[in-house]
C-alpha positions as CSV (number, residue, x, y, z in Angstrom):
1,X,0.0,0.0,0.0
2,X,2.9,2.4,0.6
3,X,4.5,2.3,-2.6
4,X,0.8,2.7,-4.5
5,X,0.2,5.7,-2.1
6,X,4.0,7.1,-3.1
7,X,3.0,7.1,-6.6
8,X,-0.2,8.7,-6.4
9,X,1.0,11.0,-4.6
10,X,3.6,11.5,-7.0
11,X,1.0,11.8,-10.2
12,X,-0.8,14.3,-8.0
13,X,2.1,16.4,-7.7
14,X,2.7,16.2,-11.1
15,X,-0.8,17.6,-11.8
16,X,-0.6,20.3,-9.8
17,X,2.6,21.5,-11.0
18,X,0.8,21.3,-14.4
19,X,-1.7,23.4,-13.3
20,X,0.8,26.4,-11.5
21,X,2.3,26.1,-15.0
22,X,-0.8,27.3,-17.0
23,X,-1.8,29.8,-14.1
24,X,-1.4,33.5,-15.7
25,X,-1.2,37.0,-13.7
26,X,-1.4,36.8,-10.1
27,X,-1.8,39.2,-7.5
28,X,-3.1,39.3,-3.8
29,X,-5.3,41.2,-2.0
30,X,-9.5,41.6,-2.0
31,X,-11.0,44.1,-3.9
32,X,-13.9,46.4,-2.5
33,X,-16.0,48.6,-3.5
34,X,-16.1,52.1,-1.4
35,X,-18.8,54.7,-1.6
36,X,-17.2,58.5,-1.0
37,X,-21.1,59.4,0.3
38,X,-21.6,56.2,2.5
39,X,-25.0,57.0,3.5
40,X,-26.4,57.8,-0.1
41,X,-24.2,55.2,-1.6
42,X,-22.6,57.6,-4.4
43,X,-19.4,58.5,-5.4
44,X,-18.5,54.6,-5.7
45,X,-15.0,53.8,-6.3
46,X,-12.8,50.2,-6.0
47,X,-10.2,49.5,-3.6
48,X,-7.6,46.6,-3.3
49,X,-6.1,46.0,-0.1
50,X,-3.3,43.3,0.3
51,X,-0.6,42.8,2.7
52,X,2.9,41.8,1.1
53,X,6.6,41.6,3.2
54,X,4.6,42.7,6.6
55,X,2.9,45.9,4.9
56,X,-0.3,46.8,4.3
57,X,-1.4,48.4,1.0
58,X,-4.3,49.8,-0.7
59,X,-4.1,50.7,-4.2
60,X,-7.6,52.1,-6.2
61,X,-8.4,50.7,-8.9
62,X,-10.4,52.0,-11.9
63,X,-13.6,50.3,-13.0
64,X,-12.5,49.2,-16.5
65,X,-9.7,47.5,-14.3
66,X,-11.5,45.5,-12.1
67,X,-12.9,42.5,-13.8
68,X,-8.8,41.7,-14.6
69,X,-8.1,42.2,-11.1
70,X,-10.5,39.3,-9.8
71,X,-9.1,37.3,-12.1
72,X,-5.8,37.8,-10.5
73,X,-6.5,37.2,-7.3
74,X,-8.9,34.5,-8.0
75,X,-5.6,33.3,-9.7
76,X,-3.3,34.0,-6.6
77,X,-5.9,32.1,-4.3
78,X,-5.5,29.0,-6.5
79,X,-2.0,29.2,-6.6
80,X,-1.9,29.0,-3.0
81,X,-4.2,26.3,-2.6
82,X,-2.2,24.8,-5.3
83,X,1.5,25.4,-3.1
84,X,-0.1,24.5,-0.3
85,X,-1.5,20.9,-0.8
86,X,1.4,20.3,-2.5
87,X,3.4,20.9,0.5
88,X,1.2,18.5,2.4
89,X,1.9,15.7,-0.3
90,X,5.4,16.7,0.2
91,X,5.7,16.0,3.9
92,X,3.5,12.8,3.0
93,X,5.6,11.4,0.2
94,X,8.6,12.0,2.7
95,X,7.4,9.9,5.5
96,X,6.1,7.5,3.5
97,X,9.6,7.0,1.4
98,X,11.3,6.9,5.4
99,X,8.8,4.0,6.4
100,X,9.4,2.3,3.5
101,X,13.2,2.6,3.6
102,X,12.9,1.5,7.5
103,X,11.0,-1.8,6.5
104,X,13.7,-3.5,4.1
């Protein structure tokens, strides 16, 4: 069972490295949409917010912009669901590999 578990784990990898490959402009953050009147909801505007290396940052963005921007951080958030179970197969493909070695 643990070698058949190594190799999926290995064709999973493999997938999702195939799939950061294809992934296209990336960016973090979450875009919002502000209103300069609040209370009469005019005077709307968007805003991204992100924080990158410990800062925070808010950038506006134009309207004709802002369709490209979700795309980029609906991009960045599959990236890092992407990085992150691959790190989990990672540590699993190590201790399986470790086991195995430990049994013959």
């Amino acid at each position: 069972m643990t070698e058949k578990r190594l190799l999926q784990i290995e064709r999973r990898i493999e997938a999702i490295k195939a799939r950061l490959a294809a992934i296209d402009e990336m960016r973090p953050g979450s875009l919002t949409r502000q209103f300069k009147d609040p209370e009469n909801r005019k005077g709307a505007y968007y805003q991204l917010s992100y924080t990158r290396e410990m800062r925070s940052r808010t950038e506006y963005v134009a309207s004709d912009a802002v369709r490209d921007i979700r795309r980029q951080i609906a991009n960045y958030k599959r990236f890092k669901e992407l990085t992150a179970e691959w790190v989990d197969l990672g540590i699993e493909h190590s201790r399986l590999k470790i086991k195995l070695a430990r049994q013959t």
